[in-house]
mmCIF file as gemmi writes it, N, C-alpha and C atoms, coordinates in Angstrom:
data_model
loop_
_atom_site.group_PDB
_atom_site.id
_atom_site.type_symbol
_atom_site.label_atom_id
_atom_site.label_alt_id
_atom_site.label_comp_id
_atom_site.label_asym_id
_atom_site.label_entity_id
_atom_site.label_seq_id
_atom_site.pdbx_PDB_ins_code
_atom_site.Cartn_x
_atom_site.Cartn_y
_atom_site.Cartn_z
_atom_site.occupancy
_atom_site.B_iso_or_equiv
_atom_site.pdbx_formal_charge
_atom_site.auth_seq_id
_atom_site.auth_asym_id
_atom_site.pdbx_PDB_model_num
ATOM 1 N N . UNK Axp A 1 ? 128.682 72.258 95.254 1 0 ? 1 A 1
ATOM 2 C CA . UNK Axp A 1 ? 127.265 72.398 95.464 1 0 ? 1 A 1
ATOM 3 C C . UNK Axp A 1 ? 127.076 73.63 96.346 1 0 ? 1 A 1
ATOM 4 N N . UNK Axp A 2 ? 126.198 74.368 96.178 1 0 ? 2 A 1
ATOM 5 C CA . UNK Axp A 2 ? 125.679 75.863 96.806 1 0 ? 2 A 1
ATOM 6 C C . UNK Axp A 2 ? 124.114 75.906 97.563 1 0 ? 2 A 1
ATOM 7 N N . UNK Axp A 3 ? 124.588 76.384 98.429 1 0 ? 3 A 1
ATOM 8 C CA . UNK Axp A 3 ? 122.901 76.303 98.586 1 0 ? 3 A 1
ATOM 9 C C . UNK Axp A 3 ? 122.267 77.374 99.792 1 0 ? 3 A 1
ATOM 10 N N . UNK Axp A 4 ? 121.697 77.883 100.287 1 0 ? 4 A 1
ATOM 11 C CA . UNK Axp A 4 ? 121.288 78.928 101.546 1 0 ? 4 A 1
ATOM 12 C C . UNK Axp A 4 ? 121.182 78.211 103.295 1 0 ? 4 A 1
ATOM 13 N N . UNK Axp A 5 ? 121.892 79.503 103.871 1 0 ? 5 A 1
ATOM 14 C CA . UNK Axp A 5 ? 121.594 79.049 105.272 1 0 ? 5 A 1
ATOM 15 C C . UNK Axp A 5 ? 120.129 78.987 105.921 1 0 ? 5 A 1
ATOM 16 N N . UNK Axp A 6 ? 119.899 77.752 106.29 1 0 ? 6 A 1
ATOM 17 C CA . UNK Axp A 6 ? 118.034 77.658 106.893 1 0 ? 6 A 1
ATOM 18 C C . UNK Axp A 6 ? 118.464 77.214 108.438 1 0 ? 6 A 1
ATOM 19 N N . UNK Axp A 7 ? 118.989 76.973 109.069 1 0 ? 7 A 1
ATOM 20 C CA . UNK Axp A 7 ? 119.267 76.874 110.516 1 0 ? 7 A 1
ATOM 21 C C . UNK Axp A 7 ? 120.637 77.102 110.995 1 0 ? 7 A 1
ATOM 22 N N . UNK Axp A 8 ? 120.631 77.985 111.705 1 0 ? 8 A 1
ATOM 23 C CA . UNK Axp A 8 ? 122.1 78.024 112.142 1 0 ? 8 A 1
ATOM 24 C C . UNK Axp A 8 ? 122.228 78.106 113.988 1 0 ? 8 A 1
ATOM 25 N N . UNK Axp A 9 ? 122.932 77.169 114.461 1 0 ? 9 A 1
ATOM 26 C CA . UNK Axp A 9 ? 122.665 77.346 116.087 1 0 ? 9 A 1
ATOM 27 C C . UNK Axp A 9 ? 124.227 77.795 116.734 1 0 ? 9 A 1
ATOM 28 N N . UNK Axp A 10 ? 124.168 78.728 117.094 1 0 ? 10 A 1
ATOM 29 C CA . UNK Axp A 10 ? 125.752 79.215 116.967 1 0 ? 10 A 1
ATOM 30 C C . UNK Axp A 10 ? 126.115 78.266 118.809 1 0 ? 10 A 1
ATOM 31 N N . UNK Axp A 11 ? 125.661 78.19 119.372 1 0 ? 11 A 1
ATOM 32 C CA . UNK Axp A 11 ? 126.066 76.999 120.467 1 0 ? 11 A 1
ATOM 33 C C . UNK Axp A 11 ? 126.528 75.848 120.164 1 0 ? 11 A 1
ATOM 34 N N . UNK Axp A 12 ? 126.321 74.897 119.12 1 0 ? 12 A 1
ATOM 35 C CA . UNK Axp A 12 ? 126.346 73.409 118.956 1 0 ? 12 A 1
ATOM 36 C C . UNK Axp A 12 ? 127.583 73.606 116.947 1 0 ? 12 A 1
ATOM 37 N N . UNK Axp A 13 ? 126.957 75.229 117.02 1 0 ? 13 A 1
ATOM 38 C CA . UNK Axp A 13 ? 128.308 75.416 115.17 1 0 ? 13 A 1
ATOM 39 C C . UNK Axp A 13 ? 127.365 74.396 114.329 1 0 ? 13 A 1
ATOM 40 N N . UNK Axp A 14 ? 126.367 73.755 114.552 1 0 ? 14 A 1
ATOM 41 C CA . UNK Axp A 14 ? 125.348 73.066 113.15 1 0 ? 14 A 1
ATOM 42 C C . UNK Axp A 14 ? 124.553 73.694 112.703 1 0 ? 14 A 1
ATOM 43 N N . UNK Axp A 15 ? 123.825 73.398 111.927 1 0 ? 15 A 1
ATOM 44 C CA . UNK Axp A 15 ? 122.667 73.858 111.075 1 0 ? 15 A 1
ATOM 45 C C . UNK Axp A 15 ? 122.518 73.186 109.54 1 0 ? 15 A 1
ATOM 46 N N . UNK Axp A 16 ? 121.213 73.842 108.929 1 0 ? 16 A 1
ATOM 47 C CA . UNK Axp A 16 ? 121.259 73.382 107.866 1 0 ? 16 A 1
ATOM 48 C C . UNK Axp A 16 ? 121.376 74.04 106.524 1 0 ? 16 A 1
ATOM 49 N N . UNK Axp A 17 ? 121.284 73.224 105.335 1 0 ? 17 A 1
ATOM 50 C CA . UNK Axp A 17 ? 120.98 74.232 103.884 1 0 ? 17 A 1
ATOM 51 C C . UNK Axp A 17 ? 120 74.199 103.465 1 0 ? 17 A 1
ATOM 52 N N . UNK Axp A 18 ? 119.604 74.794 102.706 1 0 ? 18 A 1
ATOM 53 C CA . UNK Axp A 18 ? 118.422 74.86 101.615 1 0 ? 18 A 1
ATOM 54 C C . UNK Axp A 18 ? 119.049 74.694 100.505 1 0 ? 18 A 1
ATOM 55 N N . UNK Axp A 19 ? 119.004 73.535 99.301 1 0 ? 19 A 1
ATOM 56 C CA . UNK Axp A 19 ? 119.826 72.936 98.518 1 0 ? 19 A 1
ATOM 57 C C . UNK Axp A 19 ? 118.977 73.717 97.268 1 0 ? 19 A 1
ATOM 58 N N . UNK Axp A 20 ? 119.291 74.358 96.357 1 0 ? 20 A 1
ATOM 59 C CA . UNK Axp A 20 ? 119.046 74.949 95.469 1 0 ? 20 A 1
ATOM 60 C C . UNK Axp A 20 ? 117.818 74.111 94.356 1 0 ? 20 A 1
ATOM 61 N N . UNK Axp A 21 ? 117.487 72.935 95.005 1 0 ? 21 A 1
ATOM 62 C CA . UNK Axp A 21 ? 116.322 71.745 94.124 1 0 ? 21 A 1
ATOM 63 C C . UNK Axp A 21 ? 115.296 71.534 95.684 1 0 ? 21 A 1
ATOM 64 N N . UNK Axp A 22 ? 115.299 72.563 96.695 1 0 ? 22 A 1
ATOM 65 C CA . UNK Axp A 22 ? 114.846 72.255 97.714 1 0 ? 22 A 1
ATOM 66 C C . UNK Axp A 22 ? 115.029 71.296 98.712 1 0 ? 22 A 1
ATOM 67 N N . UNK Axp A 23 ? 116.074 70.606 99.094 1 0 ? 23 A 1
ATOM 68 C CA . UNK Axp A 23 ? 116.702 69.528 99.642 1 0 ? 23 A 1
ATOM 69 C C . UNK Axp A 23 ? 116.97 70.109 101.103 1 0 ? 23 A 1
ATOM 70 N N . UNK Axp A 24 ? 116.867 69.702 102.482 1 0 ? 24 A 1
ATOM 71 C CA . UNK Axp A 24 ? 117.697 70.003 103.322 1 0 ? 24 A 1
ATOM 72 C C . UNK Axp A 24 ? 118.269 69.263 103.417 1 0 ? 24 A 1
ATOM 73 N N . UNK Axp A 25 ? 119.762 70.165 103.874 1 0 ? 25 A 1
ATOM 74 C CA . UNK Axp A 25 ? 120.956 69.135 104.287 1 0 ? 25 A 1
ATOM 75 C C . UNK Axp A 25 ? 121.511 69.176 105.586 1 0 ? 25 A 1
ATOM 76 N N . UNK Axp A 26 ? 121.98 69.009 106.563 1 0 ? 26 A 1
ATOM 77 C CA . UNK Axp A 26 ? 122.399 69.332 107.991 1 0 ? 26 A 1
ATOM 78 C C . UNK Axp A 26 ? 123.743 69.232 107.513 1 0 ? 26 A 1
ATOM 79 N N . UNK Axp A 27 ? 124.878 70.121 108.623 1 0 ? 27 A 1
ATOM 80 C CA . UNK Axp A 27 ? 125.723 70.12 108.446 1 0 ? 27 A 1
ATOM 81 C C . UNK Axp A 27 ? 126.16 70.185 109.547 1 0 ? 27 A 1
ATOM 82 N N . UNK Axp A 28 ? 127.194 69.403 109.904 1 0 ? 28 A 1
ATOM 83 C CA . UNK Axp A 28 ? 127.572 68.888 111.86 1 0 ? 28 A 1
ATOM 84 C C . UNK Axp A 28 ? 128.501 70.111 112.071 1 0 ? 28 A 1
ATOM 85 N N . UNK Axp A 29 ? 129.092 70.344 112.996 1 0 ? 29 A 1
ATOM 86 C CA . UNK Axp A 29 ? 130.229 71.106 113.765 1 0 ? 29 A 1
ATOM 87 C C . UNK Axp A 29 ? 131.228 71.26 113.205 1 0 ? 29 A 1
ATOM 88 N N . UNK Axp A 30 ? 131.92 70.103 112.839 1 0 ? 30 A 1
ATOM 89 C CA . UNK Axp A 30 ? 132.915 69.244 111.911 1 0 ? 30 A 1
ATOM 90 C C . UNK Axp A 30 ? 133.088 70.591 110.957 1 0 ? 30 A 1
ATOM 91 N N . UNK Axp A 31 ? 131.814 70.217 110.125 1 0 ? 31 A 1
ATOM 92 C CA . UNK Axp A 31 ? 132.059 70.896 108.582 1 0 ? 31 A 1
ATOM 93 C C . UNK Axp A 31 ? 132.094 72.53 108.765 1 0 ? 31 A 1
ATOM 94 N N . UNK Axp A 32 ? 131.646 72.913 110.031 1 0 ? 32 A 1
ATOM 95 C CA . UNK Axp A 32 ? 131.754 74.753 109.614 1 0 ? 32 A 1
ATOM 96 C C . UNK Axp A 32 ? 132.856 74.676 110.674 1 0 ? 32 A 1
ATOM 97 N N . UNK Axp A 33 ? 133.564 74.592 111.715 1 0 ? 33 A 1
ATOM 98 C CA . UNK Axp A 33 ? 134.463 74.35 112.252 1 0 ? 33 A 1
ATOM 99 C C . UNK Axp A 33 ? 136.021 74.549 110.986 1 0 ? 33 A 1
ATOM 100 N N . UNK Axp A 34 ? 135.948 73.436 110.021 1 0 ? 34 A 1
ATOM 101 C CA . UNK Axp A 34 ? 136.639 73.538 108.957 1 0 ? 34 A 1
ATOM 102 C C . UNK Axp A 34 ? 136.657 74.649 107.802 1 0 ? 34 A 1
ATOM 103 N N . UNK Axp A 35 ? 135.386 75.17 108.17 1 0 ? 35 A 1
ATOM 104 C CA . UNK Axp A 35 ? 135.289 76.574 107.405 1 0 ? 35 A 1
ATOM 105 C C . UNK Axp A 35 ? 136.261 77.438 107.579 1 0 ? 35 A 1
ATOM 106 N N . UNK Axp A 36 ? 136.435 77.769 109.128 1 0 ? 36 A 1
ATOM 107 C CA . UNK Axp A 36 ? 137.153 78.919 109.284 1 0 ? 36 A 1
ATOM 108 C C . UNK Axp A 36 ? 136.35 80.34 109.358 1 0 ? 36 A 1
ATOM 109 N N . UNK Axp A 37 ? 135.408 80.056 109.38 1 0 ? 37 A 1
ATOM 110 C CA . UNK Axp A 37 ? 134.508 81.056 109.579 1 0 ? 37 A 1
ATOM 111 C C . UNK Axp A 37 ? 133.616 81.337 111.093 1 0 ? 37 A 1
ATOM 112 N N . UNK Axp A 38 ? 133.21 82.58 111.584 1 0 ? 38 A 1
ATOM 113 C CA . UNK Axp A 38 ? 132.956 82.47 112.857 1 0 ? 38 A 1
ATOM 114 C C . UNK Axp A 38 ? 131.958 82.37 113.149 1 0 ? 38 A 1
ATOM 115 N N . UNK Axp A 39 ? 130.841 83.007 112.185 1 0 ? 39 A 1
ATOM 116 C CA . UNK Axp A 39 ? 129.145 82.857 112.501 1 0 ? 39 A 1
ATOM 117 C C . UNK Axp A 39 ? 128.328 82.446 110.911 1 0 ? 39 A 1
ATOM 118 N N . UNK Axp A 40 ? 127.218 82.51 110.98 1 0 ? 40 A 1
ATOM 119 C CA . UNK Axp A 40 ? 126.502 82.558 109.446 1 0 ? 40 A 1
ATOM 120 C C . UNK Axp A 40 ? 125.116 83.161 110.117 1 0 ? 40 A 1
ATOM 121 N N . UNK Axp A 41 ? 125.069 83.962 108.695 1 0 ? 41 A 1
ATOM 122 C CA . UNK Axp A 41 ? 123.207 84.248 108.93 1 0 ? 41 A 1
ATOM 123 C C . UNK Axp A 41 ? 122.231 83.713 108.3 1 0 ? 41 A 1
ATOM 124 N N . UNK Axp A 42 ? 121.192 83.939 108.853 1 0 ? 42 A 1
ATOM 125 C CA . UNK Axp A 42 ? 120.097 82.574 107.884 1 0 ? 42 A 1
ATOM 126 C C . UNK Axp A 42 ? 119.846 83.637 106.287 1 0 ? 42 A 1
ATOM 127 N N . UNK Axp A 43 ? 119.793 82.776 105.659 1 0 ? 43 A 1
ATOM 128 C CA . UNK Axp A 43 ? 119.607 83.413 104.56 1 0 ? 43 A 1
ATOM 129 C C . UNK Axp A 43 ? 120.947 83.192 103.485 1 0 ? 43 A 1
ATOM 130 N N . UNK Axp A 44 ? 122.396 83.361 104.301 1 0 ? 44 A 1
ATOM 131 C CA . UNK Axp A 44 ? 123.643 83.823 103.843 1 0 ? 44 A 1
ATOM 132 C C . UNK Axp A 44 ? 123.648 82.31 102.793 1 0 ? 44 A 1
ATOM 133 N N . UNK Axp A 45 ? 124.497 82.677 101.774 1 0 ? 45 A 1
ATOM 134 C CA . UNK Axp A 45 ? 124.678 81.476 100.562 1 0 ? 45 A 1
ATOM 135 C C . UNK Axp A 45 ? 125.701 80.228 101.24 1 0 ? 45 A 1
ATOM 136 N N . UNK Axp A 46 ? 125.83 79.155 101.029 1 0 ? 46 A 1
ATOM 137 C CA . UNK Axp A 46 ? 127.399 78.616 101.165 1 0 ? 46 A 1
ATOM 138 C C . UNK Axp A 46 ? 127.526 78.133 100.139 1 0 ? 46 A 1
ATOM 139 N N . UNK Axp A 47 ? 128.861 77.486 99.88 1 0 ? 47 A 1
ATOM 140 C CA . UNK Axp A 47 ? 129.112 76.113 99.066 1 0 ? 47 A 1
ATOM 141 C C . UNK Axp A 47 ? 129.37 75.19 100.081 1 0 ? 47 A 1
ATOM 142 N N . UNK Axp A 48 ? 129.008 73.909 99.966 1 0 ? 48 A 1
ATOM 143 C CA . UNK Axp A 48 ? 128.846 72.937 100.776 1 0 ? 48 A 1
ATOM 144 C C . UNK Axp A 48 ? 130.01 71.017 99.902 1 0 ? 48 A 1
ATOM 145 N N . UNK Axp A 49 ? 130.988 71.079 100.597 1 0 ? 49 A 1
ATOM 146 C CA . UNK Axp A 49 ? 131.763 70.115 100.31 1 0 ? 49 A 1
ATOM 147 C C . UNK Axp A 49 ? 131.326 69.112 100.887 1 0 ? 49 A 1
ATOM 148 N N . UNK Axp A 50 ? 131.716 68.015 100.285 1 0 ? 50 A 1
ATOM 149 C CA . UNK Axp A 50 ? 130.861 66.275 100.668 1 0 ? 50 A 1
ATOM 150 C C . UNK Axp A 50 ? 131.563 65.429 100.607 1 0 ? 50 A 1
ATOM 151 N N . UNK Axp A 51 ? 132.355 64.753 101.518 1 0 ? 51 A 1
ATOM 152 C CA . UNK Axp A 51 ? 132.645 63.51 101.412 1 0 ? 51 A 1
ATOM 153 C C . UNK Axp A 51 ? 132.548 62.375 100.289 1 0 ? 51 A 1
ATOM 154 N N . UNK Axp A 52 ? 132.936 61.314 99.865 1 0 ? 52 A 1
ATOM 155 C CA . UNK Axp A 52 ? 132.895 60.317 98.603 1 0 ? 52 A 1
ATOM 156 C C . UNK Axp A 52 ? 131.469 59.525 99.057 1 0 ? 52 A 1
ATOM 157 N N . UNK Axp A 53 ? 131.381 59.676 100.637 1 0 ? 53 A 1
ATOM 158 C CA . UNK Axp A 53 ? 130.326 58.693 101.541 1 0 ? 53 A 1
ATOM 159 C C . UNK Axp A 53 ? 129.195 59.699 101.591 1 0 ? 53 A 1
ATOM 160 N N . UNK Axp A 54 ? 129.02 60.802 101.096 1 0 ? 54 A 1
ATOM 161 C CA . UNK Axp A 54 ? 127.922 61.658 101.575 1 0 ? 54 A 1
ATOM 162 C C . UNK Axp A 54 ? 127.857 62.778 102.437 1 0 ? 54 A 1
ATOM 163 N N . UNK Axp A 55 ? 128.751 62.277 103.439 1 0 ? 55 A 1
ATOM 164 C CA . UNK Axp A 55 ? 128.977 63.432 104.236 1 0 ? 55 A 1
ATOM 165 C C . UNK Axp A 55 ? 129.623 65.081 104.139 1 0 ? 55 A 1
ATOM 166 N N . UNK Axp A 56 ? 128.932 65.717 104.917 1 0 ? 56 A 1
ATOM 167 C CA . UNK Axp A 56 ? 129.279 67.227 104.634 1 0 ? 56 A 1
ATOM 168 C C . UNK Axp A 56 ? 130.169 67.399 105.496 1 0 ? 56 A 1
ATOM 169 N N . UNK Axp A 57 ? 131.413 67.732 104.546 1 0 ? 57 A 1
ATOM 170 C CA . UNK Axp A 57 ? 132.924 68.304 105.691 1 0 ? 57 A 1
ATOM 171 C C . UNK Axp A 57 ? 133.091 69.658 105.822 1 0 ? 57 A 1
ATOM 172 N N . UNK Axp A 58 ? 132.54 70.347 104.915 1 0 ? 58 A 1
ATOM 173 C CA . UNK Axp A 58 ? 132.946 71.611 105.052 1 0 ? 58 A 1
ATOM 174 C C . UNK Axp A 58 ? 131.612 72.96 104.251 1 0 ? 58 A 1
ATOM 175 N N . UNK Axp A 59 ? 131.794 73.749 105.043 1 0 ? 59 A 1
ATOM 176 C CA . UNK Axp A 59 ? 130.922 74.745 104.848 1 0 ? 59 A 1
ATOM 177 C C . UNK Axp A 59 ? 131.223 75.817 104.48 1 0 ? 59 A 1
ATOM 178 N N . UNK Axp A 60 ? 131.492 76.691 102.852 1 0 ? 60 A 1
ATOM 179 C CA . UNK Axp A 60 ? 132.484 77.941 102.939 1 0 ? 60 A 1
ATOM 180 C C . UNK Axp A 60 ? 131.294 78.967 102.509 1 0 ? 60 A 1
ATOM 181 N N . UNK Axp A 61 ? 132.257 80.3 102.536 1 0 ? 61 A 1
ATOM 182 C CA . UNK Axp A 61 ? 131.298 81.626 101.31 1 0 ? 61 A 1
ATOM 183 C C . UNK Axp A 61 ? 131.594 81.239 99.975 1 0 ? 61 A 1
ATOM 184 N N . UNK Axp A 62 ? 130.537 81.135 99.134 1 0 ? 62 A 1
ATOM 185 C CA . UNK Axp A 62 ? 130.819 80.938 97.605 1 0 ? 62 A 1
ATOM 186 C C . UNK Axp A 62 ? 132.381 81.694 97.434 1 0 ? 62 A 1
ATOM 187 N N . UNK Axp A 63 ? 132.932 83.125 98.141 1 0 ? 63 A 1
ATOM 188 C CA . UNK Axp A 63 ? 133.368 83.598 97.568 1 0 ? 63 A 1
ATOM 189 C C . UNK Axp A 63 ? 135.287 83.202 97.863 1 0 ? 63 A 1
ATOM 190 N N . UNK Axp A 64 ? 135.024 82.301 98.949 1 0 ? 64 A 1
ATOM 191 C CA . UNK Axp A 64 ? 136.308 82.15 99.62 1 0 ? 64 A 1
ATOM 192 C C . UNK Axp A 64 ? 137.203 81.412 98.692 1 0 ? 64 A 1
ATOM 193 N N . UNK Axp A 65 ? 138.076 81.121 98.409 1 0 ? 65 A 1
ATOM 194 C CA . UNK Axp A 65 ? 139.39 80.379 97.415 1 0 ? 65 A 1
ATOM 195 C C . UNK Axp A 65 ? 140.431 79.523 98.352 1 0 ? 65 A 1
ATOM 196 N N . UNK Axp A 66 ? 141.132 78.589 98.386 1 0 ? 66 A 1
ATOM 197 C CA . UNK Axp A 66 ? 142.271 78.547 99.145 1 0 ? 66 A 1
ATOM 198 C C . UNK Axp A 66 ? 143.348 78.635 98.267 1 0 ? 66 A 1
């Protein structure tokens, strides 16, 4: 799932998405922490990974691979 950065608080590493059907989603510490990434800008795209329970674990660049 993909969607745009709409809050990003670089103190607390949360914020949210803008889900491509208009949805916000929050995404805790946890999940960009696991990114590996150091900041985001509002606007910037992610893909957004989810738990089986819902939850958002991880926050990447569309463009990243492992």
């Amino acid at each position: 799932m993909q969607g745009t950065v709409a809050t990003y608080d670089q103190q607390t590493r949360s914020g949210t998405v803008l889900l491509d059907d208009g949805t916000e989603l929050a995404f805790p510490r946890e999940a960009f922490d696991a990114s590996g990434l150091r900041l985001l800008r509002l606007g910037q795209r992610l893909r957004i990974e989810m738990s089986e329970s819902g939850q958002v674990t991880r926050v990447t660049l569309p463009t990243f691979t492992e």
